[in-house]
TORKOL-4160 file (C-alpha; in steps of 0.2 Angstrom, whole numbers, padded with zeros to 4 digits, m for minus):
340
<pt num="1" X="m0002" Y="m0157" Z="m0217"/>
<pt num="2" X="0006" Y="m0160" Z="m0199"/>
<pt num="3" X="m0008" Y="m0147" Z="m0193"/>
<pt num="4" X="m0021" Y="m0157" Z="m0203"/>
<pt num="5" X="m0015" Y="m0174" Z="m0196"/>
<pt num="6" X="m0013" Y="m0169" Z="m0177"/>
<pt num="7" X="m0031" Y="m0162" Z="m0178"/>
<pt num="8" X="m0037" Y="m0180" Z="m0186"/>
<pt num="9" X="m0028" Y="m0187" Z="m0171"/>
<pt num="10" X="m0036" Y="m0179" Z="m0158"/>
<pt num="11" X="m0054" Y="m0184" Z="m0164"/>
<pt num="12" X="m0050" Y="m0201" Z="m0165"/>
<pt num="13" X="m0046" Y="m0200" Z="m0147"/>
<pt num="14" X="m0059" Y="m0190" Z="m0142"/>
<pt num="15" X="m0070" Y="m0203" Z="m0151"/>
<pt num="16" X="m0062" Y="m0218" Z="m0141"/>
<pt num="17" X="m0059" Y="m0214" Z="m0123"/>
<pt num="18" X="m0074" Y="m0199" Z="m0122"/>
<pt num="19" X="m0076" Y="m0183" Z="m0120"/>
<pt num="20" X="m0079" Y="m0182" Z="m0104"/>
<pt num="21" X="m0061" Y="m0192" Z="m0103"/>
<pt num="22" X="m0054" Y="m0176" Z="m0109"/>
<pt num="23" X="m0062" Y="m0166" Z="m0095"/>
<pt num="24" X="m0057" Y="m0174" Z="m0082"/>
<pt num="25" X="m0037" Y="m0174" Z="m0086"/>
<pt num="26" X="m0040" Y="m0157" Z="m0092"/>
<pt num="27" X="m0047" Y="m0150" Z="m0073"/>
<pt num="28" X="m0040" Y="m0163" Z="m0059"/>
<pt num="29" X="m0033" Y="m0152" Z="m0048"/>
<pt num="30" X="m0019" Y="m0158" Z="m0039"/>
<pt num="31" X="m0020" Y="m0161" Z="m0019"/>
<pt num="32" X="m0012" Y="m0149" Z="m0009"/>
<pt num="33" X="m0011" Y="m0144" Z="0009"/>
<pt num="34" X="m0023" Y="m0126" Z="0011"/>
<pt num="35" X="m0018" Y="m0112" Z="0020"/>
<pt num="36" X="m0022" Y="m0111" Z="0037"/>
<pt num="37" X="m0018" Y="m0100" Z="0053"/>
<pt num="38" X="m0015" Y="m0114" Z="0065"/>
<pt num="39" X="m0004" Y="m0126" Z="0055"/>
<pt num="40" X="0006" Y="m0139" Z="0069"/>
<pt num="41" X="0023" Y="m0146" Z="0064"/>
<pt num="42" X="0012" Y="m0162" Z="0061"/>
<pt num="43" X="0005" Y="m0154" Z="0046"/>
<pt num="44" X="0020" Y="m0158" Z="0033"/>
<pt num="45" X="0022" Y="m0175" Z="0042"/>
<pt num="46" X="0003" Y="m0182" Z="0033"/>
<pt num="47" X="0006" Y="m0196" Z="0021"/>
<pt num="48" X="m0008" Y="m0193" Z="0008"/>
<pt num="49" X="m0003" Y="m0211" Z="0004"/>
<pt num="50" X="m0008" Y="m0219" Z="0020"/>
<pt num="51" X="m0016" Y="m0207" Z="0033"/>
<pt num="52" X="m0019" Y="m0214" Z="0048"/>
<pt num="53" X="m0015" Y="m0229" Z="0043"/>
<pt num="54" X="m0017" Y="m0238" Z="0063"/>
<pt num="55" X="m0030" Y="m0251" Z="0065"/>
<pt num="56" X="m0046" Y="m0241" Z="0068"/>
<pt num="57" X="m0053" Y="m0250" Z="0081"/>
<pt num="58" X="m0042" Y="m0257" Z="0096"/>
<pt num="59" X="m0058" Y="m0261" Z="0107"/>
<pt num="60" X="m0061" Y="m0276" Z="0093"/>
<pt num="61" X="m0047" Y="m0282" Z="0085"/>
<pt num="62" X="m0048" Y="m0297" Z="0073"/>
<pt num="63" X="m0033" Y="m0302" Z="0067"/>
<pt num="64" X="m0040" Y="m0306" Z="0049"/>
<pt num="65" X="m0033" Y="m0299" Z="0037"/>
<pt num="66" X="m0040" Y="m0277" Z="0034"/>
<pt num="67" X="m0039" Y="m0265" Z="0021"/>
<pt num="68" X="m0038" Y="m0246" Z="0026"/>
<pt num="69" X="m0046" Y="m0234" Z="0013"/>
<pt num="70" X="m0039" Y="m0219" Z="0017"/>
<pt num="71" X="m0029" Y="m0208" Z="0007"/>
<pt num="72" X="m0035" Y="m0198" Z="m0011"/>
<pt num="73" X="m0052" Y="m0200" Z="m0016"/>
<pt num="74" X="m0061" Y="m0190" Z="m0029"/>
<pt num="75" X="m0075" Y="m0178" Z="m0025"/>
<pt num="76" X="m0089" Y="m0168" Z="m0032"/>
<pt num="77" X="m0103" Y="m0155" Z="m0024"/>
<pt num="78" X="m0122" Y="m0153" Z="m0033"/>
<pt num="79" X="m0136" Y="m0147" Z="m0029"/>
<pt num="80" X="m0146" Y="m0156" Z="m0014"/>
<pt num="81" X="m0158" Y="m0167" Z="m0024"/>
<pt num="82" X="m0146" Y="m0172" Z="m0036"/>
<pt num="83" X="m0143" Y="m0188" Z="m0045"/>
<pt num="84" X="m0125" Y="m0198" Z="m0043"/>
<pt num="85" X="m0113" Y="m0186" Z="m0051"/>
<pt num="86" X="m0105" Y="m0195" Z="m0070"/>
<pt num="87" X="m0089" Y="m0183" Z="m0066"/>
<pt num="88" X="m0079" Y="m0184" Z="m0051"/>
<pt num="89" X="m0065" Y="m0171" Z="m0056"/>
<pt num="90" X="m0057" Y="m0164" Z="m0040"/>
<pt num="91" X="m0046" Y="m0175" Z="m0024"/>
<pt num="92" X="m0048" Y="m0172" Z="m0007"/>
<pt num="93" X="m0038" Y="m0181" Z="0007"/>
<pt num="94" X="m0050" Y="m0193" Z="0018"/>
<pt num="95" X="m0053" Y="m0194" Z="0032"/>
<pt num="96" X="m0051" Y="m0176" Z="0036"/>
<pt num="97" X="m0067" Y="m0164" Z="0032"/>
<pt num="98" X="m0069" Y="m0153" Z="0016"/>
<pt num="99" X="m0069" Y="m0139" Z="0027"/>
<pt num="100" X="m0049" Y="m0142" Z="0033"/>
<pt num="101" X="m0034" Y="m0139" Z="0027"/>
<pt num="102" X="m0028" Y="m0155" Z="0027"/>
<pt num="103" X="m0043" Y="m0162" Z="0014"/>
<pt num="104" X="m0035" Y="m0149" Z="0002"/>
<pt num="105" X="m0050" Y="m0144" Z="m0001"/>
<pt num="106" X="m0056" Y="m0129" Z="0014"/>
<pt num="107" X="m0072" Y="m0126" Z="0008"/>
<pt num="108" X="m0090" Y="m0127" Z="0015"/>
<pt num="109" X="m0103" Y="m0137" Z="0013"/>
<pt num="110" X="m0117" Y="m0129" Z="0013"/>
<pt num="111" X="m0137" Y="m0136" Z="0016"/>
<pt num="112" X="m0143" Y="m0134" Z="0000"/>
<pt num="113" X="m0129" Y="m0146" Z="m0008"/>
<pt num="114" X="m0122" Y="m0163" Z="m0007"/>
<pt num="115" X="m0105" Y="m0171" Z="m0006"/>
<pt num="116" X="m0100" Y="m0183" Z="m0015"/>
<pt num="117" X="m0086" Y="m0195" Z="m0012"/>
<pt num="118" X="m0078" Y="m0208" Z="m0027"/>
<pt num="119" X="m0066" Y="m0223" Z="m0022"/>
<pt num="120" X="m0060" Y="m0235" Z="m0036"/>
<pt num="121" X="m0054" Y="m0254" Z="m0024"/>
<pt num="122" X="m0050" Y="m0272" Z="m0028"/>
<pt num="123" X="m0060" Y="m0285" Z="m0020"/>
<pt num="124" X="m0051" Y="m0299" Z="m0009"/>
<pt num="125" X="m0051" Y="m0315" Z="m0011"/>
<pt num="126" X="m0067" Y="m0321" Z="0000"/>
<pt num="127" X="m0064" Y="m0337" Z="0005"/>
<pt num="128" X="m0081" Y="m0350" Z="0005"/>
<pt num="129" X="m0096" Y="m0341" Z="0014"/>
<pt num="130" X="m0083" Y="m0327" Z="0019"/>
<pt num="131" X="m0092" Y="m0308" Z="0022"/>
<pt num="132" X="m0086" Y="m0289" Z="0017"/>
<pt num="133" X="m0088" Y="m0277" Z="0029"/>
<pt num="134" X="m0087" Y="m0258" Z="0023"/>
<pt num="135" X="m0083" Y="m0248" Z="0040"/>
<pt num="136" X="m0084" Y="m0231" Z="0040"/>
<pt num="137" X="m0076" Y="m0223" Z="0059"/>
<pt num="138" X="m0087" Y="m0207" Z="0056"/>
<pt num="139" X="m0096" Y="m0197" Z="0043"/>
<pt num="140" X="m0105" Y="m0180" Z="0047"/>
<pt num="141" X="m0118" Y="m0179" Z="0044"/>
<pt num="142" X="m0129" Y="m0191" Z="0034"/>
<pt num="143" X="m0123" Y="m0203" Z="0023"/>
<pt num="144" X="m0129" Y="m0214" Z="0009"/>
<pt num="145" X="m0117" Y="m0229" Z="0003"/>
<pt num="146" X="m0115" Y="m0236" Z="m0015"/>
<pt num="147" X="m0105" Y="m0249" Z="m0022"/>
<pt num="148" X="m0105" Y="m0253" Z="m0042"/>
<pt num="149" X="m0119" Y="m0242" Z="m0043"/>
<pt num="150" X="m0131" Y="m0251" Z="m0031"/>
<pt num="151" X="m0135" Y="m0244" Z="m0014"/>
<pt num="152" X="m0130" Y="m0252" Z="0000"/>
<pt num="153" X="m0135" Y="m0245" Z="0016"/>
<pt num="154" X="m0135" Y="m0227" Z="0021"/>
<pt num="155" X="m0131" Y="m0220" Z="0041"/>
<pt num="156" X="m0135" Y="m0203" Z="0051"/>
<pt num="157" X="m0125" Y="m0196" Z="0064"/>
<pt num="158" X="m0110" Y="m0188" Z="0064"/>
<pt num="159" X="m0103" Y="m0195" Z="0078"/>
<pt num="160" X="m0104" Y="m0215" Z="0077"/>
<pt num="161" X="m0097" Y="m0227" Z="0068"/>
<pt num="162" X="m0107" Y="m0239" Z="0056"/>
<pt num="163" X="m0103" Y="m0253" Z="0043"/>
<pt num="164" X="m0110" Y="m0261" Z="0031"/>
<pt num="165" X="m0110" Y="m0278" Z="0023"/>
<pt num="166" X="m0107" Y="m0276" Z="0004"/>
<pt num="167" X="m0105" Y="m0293" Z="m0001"/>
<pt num="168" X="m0118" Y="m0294" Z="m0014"/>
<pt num="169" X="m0114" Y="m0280" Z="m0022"/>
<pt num="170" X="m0097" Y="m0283" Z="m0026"/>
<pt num="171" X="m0088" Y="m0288" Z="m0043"/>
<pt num="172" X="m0073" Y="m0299" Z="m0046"/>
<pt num="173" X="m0057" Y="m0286" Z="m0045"/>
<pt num="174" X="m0060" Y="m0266" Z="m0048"/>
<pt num="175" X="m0077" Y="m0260" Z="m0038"/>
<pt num="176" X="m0081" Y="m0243" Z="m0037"/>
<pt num="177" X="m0086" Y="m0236" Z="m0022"/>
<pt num="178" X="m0098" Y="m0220" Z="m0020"/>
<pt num="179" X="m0103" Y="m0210" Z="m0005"/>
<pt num="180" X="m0116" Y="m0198" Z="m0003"/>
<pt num="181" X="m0116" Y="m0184" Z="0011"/>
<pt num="182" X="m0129" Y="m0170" Z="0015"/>
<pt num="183" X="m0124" Y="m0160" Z="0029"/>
<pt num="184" X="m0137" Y="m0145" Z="0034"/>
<pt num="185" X="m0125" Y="m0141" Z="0051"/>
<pt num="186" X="m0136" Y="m0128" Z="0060"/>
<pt num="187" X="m0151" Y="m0129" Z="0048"/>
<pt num="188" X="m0153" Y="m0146" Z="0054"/>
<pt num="189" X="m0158" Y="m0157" Z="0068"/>
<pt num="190" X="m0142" Y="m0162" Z="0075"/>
<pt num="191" X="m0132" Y="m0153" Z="0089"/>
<pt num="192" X="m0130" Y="m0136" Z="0085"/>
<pt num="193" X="m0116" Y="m0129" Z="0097"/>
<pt num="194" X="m0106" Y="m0113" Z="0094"/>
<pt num="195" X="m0108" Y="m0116" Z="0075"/>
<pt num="196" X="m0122" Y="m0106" Z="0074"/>
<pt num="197" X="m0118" Y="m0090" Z="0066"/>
<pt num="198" X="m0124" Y="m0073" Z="0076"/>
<pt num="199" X="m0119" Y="m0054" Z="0068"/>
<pt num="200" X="m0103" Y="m0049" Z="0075"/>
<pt num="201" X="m0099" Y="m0066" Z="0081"/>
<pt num="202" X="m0086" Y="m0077" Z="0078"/>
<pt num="203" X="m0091" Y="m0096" Z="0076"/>
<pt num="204" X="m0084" Y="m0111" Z="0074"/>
<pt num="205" X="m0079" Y="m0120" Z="0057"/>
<pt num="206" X="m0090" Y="m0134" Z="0053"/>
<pt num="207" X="m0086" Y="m0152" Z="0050"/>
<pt num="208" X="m0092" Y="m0161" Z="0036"/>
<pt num="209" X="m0092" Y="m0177" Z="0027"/>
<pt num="210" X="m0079" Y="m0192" Z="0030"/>
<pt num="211" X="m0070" Y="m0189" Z="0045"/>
<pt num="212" X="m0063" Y="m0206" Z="0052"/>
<pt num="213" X="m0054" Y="m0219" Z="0045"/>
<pt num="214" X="m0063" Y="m0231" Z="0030"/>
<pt num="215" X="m0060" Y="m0248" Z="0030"/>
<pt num="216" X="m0062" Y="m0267" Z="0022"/>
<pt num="217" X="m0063" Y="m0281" Z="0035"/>
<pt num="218" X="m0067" Y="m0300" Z="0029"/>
<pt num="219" X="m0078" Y="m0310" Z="0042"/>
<pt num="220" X="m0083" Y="m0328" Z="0044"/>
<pt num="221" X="m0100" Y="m0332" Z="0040"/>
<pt num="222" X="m0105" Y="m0331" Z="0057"/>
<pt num="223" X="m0095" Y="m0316" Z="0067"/>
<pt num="224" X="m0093" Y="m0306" Z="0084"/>
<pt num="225" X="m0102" Y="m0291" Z="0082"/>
<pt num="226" X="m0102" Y="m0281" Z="0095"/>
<pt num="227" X="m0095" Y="m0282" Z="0114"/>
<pt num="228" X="m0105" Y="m0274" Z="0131"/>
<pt num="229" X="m0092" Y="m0274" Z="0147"/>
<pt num="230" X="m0098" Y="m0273" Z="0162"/>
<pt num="231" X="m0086" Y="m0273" Z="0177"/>
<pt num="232" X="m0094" Y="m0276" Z="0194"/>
<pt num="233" X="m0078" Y="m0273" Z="0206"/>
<pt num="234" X="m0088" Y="m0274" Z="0223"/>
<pt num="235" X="m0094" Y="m0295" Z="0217"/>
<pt num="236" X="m0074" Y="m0296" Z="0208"/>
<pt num="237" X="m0083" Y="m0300" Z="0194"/>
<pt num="238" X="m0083" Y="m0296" Z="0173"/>
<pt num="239" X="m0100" Y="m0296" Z="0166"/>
<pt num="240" X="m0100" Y="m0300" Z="0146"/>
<pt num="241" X="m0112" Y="m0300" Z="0132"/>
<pt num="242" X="m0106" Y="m0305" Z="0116"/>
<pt num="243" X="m0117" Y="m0301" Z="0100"/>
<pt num="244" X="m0117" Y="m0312" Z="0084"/>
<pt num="245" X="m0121" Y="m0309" Z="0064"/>
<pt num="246" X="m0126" Y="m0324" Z="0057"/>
<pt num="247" X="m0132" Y="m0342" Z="0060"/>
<pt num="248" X="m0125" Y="m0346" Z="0077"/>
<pt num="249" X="m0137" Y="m0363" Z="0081"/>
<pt num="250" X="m0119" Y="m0371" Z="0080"/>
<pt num="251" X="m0108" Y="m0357" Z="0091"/>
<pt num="252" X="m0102" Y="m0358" Z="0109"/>
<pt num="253" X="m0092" Y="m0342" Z="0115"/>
<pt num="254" X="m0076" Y="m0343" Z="0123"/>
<pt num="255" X="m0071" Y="m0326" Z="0135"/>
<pt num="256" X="m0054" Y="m0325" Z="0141"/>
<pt num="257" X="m0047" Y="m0311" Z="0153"/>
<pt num="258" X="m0028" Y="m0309" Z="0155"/>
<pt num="259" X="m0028" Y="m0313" Z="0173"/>
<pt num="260" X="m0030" Y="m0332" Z="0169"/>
<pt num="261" X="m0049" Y="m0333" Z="0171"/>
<pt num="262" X="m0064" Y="m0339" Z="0157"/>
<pt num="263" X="m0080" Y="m0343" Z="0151"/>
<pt num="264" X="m0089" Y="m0353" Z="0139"/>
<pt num="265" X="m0109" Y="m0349" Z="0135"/>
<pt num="266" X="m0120" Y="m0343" Z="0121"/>
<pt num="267" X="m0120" Y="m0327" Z="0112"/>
<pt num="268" X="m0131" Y="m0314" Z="0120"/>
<pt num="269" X="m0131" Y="m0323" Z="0136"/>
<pt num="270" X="m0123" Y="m0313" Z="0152"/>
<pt num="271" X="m0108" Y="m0322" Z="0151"/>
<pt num="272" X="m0096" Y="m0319" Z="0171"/>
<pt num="273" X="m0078" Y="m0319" Z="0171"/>
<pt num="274" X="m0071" Y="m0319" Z="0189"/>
<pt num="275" X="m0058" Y="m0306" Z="0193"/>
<pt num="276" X="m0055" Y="m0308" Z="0211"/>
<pt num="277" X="m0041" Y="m0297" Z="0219"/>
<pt num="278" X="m0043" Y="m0287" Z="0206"/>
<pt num="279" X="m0030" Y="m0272" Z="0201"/>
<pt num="280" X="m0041" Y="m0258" Z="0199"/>
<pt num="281" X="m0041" Y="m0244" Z="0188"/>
<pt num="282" X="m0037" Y="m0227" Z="0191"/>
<pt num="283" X="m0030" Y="m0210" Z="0183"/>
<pt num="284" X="m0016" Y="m0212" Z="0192"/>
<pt num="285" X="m0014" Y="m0231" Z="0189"/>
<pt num="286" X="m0025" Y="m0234" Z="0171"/>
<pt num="287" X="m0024" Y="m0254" Z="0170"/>
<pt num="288" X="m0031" Y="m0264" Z="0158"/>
<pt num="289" X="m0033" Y="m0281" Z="0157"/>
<pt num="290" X="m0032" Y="m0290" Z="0140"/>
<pt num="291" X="m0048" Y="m0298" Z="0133"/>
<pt num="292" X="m0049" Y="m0310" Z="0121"/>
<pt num="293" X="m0065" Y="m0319" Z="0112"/>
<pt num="294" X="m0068" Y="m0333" Z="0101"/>
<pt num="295" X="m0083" Y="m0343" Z="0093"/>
<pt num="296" X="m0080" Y="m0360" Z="0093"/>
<pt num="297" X="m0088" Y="m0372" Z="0083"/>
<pt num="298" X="m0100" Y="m0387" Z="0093"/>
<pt num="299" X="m0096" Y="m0404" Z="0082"/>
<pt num="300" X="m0077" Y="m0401" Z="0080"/>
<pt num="301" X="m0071" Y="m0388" Z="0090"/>
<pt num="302" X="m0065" Y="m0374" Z="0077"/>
<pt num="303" X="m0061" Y="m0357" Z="0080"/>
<pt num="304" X="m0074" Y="m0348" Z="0067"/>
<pt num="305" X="m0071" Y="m0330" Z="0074"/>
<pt num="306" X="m0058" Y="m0324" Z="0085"/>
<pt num="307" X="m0056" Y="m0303" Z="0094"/>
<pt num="308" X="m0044" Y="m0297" Z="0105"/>
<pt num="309" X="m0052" Y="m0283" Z="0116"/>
<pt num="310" X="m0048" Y="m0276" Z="0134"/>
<pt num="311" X="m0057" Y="m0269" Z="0150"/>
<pt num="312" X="m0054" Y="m0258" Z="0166"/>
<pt num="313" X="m0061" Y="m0263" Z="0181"/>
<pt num="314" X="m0069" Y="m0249" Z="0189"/>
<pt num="315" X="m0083" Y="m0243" Z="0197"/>
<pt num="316" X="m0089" Y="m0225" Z="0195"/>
<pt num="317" X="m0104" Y="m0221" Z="0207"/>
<pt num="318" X="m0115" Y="m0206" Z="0217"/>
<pt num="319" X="m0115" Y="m0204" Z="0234"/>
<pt num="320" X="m0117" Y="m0190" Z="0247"/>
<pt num="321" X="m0101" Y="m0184" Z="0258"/>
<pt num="322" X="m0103" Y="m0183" Z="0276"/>
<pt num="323" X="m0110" Y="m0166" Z="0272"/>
<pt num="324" X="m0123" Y="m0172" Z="0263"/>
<pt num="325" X="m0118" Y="m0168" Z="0247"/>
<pt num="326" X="m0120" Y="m0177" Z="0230"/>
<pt num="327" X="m0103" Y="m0181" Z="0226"/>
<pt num="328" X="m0095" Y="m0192" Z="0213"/>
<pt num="329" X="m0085" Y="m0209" Z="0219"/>
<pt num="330" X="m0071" Y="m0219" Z="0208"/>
<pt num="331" X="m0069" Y="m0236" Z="0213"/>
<pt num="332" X="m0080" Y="m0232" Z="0231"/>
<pt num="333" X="m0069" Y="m0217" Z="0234"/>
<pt num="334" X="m0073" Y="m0199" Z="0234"/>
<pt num="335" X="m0061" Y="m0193" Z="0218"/>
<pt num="336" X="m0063" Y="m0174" Z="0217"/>
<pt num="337" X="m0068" Y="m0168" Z="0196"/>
<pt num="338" X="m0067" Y="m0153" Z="0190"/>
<pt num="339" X="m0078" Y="m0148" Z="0177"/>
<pt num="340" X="m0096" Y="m0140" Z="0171"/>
């Protein structure tokens, strides 16, 4: 009777929750450091709860408030030309590429199949006209970008950082988060290196998929983009340009540098900050001066949009010895380099 009944109680189970329920709690594989032959004393100090949980970009910081992604997502590998996987069974630790230890995975990826990632988040609160930007620090190579189901942008390059704006696509609360990676390494176009396999050679181990910090940053409707620096130390002088997502008819820029000076202008104009006397950087004495950079509003005078950034003033420049020769100058100054 007890057999008969614990069997009837399975199928009721099996009935509600799914079968593919049963699967998955059947196969997750717990995460777990692999074994390598180069494992630092920083290894066992990894918190798979918050890896690398610093702000991500110290070159633009807004002080509103961000949430960090990393940590255990779910992952799944098909076939190239598959369709978004229903099962993601496995964990691997982002950011650090499947083919690390420190994923817990230490498998390759190879160019007939793509990686697939799986992140369950809660939306904030998003304050009137307030935008969600997805950053993603790095992903190797290719990456498309899904949220509830919808896509949402897709980037290539390994080595650049992009983000998205998933506003539209979110839901109140639990959002689901999907990202797609191919990754062809030496079969593709990208920058093949010593990673290319030779007989009797050995090579280097290729990085794929998510490989820098993942992140959720709320912005004003209006918002500083991006940031070109341009110091000019022979004039004294900061050259700044100051790029805009949004309607900006109503937006003056305010630049100020930590040595006392400012500027007000429009976005995308040359905006000049005077740095006389200034304290110049060097290898030997690497000083930065603190930047900071706000939108203001024209009728009232509102901050819409504030970042704190930084800046070296420096010149590096060619010019011939009294030899003749080609050389390279720091700050107007021949500065031996060693390198190839």
């Amino acid at each position: 009777m007890r057999i008969y009944s614990g069997l009837y109680l399975f199928i009721v189970i099996l009935f509600l929750i799914g079968p593919e329920r049963i699967l998955f709690a059947q196969n997750k594989i717990p995460w777990k450091v692999q074994k390598t032959a180069l494992q630092t004393k920083w290894t066992k100090k990894v918190n798979i709860d918050h890896p690398l949980p610093e702000y991500p970009r110290p070159q633009m910081v807004r002080q509103s408030k961000w949430q960090n992604l990393n940590g255990l997502w779910k992952y799944s590998i098909t076939p190239k030309d598959s369709s978004i996987p229903t099962h993601f069974v496995n964990q691997i630790l982002v950011p650090y590429p499947i083919e690390s230890a420190l994923s817990g995975v230490k498998k390759p990826l190879h160019p007939n199949e793509c990686l697939w990632y799986y992140k369950m988040f809660k939306s904030p609160l998003m304050k009137f006209n307030e935008r969600l930007l997805l950053h993603f620090g790095a992903v190797d190579w290719q990456a498309t970008v899904y949220i509830n189901g919808k896509e949402v942008g897709s980037h290539t390059g390994g080595y650049t950082s992009f983000n998205l704006d998933v506003t539209g696509a979110l839901n109140d609360g639990d959002n689901n988060l999907v990202v797609k990676v191919y990754d062809p390494t030496d079969q593709g176009v990208g920058p093949h290196g010593k990673q290319v396999l030779s007989p009797g050679n050995i090579y280097y181990t290729a990085s794929s998929g998510i490989w820098q910090t993942v992140w959720l940053e709320k912005v004003p409707a209006c918002y500083i983009s991006h940031l070109k620096i341009t110091p000019d130390i022979d004039k004294g002088e900061l050259h700044l340009t100051v790029e805009l997502e949004g309607n900006n008819d109503q937006i003056n820029v305010l630049a100020c540098a930590s040595n006392g000076r400012s500027v007000t202008g429009r976005a995308g104009d040359d905006l000049t900050i005077k740095i006389p006397n200034a304290h110049l950087w060097s290898p030997d004495d690497p000083f930065l001066y603190g930047l900071s950079v706000k939108l203001i509003n024209k009728s009232n005078g509102s901050v819409k949009d504030n970042i704190n950034s930084y800046f070296g003033m420096r010149k590096i420049s060619i010019h011939q010895d009294d030899k003749g020769f080609n050389r390279i100058f720091l700050n107007n100054k021949y500065t031996y380099n060693l390198g190839n």
